[in-house]
C-alpha positions, 0 to 999 in steps of 0.5 A: 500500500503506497503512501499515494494511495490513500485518501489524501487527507491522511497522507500527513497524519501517516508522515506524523505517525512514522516520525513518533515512537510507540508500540500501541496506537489508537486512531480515534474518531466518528465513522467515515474519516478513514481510520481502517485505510490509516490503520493499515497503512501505518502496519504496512509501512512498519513491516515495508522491506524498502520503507520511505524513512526519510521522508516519511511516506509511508510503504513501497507498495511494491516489495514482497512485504506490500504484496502480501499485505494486498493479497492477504497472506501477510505471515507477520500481520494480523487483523482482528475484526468482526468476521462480517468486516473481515468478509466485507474487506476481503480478509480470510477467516480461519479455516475452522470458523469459515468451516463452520459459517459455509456449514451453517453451524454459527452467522458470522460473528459482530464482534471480535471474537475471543477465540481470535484474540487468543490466536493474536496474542499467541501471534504476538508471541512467535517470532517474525517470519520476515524479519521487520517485527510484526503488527496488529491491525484491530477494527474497529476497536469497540467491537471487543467485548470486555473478555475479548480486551481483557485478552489483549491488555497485558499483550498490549501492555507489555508486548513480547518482541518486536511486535506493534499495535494500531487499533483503530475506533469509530467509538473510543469511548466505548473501550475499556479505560484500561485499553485506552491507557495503553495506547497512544491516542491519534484524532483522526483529521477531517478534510476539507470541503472541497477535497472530499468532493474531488475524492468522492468524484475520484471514487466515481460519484458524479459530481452533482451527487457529491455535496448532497451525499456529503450533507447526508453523511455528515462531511464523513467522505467514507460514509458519503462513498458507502451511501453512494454505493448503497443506491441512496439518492441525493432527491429521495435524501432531501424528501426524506425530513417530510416522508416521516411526517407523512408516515411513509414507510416505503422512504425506509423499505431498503434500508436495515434497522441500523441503517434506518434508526441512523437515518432518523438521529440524523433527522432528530439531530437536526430539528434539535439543532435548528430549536438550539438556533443552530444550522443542521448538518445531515439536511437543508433546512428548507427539507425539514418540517416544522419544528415538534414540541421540545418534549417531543423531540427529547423523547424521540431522541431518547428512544432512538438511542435506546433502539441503535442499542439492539438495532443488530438482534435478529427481530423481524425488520418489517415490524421494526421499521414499521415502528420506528416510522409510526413514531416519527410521524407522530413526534413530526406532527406532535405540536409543531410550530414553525422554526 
């Protein structure tokens, strides 16, 4: 993976990290910034065979050591992800679990696994196949579970050999204080405006679609790119604030329970925002509705963030969204008042 592949908002913070000691990192901030893109390269970079050092740019992408990486089959890397992200980005499984997800046995799992921790550890514990010291790569960090960071704390504190960490998270609070404690914390940066747009576009979005999909993530331009290619319209985003107020489920009908309950914190963010006399950040403010009584948009918010805690447990998703849009429609239209 050479430096000028990723995203270039990231290019100085890889410079930043090369030049810093440290045997533990974590990269911190919301979704969509590129921590797994960063988290990577920097593991790339420490095992490179012909590294840039002096000018800090990260891995050759090019020397048997980037190769492996790209084809997955680094003996001296290991990542640790939940099995449905290790599928997603193309990372093998272990033979056994594979085995038993192709056999029907178990679904792939959403957490990090303890078993794979244990496996990591014990990787953190032999020596280096290629002779550049080893890296663990964990993403995104708040899928451990207590056991699983409980596994990893004395790795992490007090590694074996020549072996690095980066753990990267969408939602560092959400890590054990204990895990944090041993890592160097790194805020991942936000781009610019006009560079998330021109890599949107570089990623093939057209170029009409870009700020609005941009608005709709938040300025995130990883989360803009995954809605782009999840079919999600800059139109159909903009009548979304109103489809609630009407009730209509069919603005909701291809989206999961997570992706759905997401959607309307970002709609409930805004109205609270705008009633702070602040401007909204997912829609235009000519998209919204009017505004619902205060008491309405707390408990909105409230039950939203109650329903994100189990949007993942296997209850029918039909029945879900059709309860999720019935009670936006009744908040959209509980008292309104205009802004």
């Amino acid at each position: 993976m050479s430096e000028l592949n990723i995203s270039p908002w990231l290019r100085k913070p890889l410079a930043e990290l090369l030049r810093q000691r440290g045997h533990a990192w974590l990269l911190q901030g919301p979704s969509g910034l590129g921590q797994y893109e960063l988290g990577l390269a920097l593991a790339a970079a420490w095992l490179c065979e012909q590294p840039d050092e002096k000018g800090g740019q990260g891995a050759c992408g090019h020397c048997p050591s980037c190769h492996a990486i790209a084809v997955r089959t680094h003996a001296d890397l290991c990542v640790l992800m939940p099995e449905v992200a290790m599928q997603e980005l193309g990372w093998p499984l272990d033979e056994k679990s594979q085995a038993d997800i192709d056999d029907k046995k178990r679904k792939p799992s959403r957490e990090i696994r303890v078993e794979a921790m244990r496996d990591a550890v014990g990787f953190a514990q032999r020596t280096s196949g290629r002779g550049r010291g080893k890296a663990v790569l964990v993403y995104p960090a708040e899928r451990m579970n207590n056991i699983t960071a409980n596994a990893l704390l004395k790795t992490l504190e007090e590694p074996v050999g020549d072996v690095r960490f980066v753990l990267a998270s969408e939602a560092a609070w959400q890590l054990l204080p204990t895990i944090r404690s041993r890592c160097l914390g790194f805020t991942m940066p936000w781009p610019g405006d006009d560079e998330a747009r021109e890599w949107l576009v570089g990623q093939g979005v057209p170029a009409a679609d870009a700020p609005a999909l941009l608005r709709a993530a938040g300025g995130r331009p990883s989360d803009a790119l995954r809605l782009a290619a999840s079919g999600q319209s800059p139109k159909a985003w903009s009548l979304f604030p109103k489809a609630m107020q009407r009730g209509e489920i069919g603005a909701l009908a291809d989206h999961a329970p997570a992706q759905a309950i997401g959607a309307l914190q970002k709609l409930c963010h805004d109205l609270m925002a705008v009633d702070s006399g602040a401007a909204p950040r997912f829609f235009e403010a000519a998209d919204l509705p009017a505004l619902p009584s205060k008491a309405a948009l707390g408990r909105w918010a409230r039950s939203l963030a109650n329903a994100a805690k189990t949007a993942e447990h296997p209850f029918n998703a039909g029945l879900m969204l059709e309860a999720l849009v019935s009670e936006a429609r009744s908040t959209l239209n509980s008292a309104s008042r205009r802004p």
